[in-house]
N, C-alpha and C positions, 0 to 999 in steps of 0.2 A: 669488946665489941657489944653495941647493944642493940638486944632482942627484937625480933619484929613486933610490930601490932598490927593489928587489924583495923579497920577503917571507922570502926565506932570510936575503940581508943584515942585513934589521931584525932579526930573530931573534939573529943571531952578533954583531951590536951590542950590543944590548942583553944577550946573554949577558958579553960582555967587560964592562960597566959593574956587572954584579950579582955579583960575586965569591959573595955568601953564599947564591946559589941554584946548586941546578946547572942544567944546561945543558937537560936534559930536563922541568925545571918552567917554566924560562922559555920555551922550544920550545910546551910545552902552555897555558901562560896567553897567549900573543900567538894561538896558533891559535883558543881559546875563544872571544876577545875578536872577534877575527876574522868567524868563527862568526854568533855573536850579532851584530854589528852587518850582516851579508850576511844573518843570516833578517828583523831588522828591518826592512831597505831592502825585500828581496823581498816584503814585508808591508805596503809603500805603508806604511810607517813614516818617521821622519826620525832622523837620528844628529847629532848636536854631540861635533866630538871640539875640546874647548878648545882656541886658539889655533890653531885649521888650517881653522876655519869651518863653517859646516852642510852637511848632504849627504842628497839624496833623491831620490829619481826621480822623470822630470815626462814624463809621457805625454802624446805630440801625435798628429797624425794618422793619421800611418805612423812614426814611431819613439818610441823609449825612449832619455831623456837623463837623465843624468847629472851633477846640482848640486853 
């Protein structure tokens, strides 16, 4: 199983595998994407990111959880 990263990491990953972009497009389309899928959730939306499963917030009594 492998380890989480942080969103800088993913960033400078996925910048290493994209030679034909530069560093600063791929910086801006991971933060976009980002973005969008954190006003979607705040929005009692739901997100599917393929092959990583569903995600949505599930309001109980006294807390906010996290699918």
């Amino acid at each position: 199983m492998q380890q989480a990263i942080n969103k800088s990491e993913f960033i400078s990953n996925l910048s290493a595998n994209c030679d034909n972009m530069a560093d600063t497009v791929v910086d801006d389309a991971v933060r976009e994407i980002l973005n969008l899928m954190t006003h979607t959730l705040a929005n009692d939306g739901r997100v599917e990111v393929r092959g990583f499963g569903h995600h949505w917030l599930k309001y109980g009594s006294s807390s906010l959880r996290f699918h």
